[in-house]
C-alpha positions as a Markdown table, in Angstrom:
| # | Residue | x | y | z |
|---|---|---|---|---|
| 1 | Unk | -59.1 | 28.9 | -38.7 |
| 2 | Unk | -57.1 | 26.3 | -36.6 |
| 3 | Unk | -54.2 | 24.9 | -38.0 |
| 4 | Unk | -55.2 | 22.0 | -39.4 |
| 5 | Unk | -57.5 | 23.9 | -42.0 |
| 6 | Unk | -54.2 | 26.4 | -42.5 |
| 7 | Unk | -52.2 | 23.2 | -43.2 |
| 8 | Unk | -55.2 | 21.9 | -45.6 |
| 9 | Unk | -55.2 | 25.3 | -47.2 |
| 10 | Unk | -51.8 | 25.3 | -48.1 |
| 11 | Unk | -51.5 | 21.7 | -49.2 |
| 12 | Unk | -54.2 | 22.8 | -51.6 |
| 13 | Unk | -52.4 | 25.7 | -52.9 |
| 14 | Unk | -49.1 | 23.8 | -53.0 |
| 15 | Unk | -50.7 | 21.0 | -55.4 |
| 16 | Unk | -52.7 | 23.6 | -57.6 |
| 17 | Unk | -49.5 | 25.6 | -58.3 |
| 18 | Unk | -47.5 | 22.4 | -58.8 |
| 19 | Unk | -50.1 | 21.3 | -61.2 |
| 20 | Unk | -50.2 | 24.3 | -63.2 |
| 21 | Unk | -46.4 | 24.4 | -63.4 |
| 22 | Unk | -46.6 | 21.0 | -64.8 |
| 23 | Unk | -48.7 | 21.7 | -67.1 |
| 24 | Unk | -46.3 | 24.4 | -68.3 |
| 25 | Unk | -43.3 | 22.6 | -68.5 |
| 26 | Unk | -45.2 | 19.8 | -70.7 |
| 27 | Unk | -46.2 | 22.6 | -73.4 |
| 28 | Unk | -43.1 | 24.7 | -73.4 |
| 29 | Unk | -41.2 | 21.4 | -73.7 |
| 30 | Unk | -43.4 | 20.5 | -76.8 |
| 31 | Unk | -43.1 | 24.0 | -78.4 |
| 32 | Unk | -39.0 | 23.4 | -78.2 |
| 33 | Unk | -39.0 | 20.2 | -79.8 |
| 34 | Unk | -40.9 | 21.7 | -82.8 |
| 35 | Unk | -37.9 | 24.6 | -82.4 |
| 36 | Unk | -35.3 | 21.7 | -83.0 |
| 37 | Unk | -34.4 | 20.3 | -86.1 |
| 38 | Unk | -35.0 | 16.6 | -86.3 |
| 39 | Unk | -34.5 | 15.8 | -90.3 |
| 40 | Unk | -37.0 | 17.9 | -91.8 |
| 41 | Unk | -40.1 | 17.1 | -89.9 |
| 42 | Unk | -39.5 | 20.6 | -87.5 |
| 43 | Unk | -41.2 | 23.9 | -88.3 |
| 44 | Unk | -37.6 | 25.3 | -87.7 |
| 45 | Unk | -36.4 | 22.8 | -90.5 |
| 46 | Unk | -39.2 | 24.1 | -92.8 |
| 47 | Unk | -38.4 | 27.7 | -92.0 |
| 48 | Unk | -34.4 | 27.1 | -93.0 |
| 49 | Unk | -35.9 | 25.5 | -96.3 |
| 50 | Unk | -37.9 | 27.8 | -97.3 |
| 51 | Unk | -35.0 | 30.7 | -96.3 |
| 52 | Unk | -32.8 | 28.9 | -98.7 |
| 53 | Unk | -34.8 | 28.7 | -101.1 |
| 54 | Unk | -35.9 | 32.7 | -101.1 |
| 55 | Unk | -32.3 | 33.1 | -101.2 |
| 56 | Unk | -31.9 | 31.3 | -104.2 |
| 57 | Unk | -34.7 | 32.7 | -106.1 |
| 58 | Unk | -33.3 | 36.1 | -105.3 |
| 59 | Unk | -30.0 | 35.5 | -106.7 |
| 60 | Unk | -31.9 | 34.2 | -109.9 |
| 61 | Unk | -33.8 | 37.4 | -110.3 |
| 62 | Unk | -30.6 | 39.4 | -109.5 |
| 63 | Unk | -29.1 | 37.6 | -112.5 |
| 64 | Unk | -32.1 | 38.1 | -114.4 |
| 65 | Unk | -32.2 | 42.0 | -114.0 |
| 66 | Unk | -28.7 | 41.8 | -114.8 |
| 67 | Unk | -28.6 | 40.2 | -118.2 |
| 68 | Unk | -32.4 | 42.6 | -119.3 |
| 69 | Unk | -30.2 | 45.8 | -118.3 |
| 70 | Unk | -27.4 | 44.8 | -120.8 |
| 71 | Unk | -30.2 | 44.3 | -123.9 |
């Protein structure tokens, strides 16, 4: 191969992995914004609700269990 197809090679491999890294960054950069809370629209702001909310029922039924052992 002469140089000038080495130099074509490379430039093609050069803007395949740039494209593919591009790529990348564009989806891990949309799977963080649905990481980050943003007023209740985020899966992580969903996930902190609902974690409350378990919490809360399972202080209930602790309270529960405690006023059914006293009968």
């Amino acid at each position: 191969m002469t140089a000038l197809e080495w130099a074509g090679f490379a430039a093609g491999i050069t803007t395949t992995l740039i494209g593919l890294l591009a790529g990348l960054r564009w989806l891990v950069r949309g799977w963080l914004n649905e990481l980050r809370p943003n007023g209740g629209n985020s899966m992580k702001d969903q996930l902190t609700d609902l974690q409350k909310e378990t919490t809360h029922l399972s202080n209930r039924i602790d309270e529960l269990f405690i006023v059914i052992s006293r009968k």
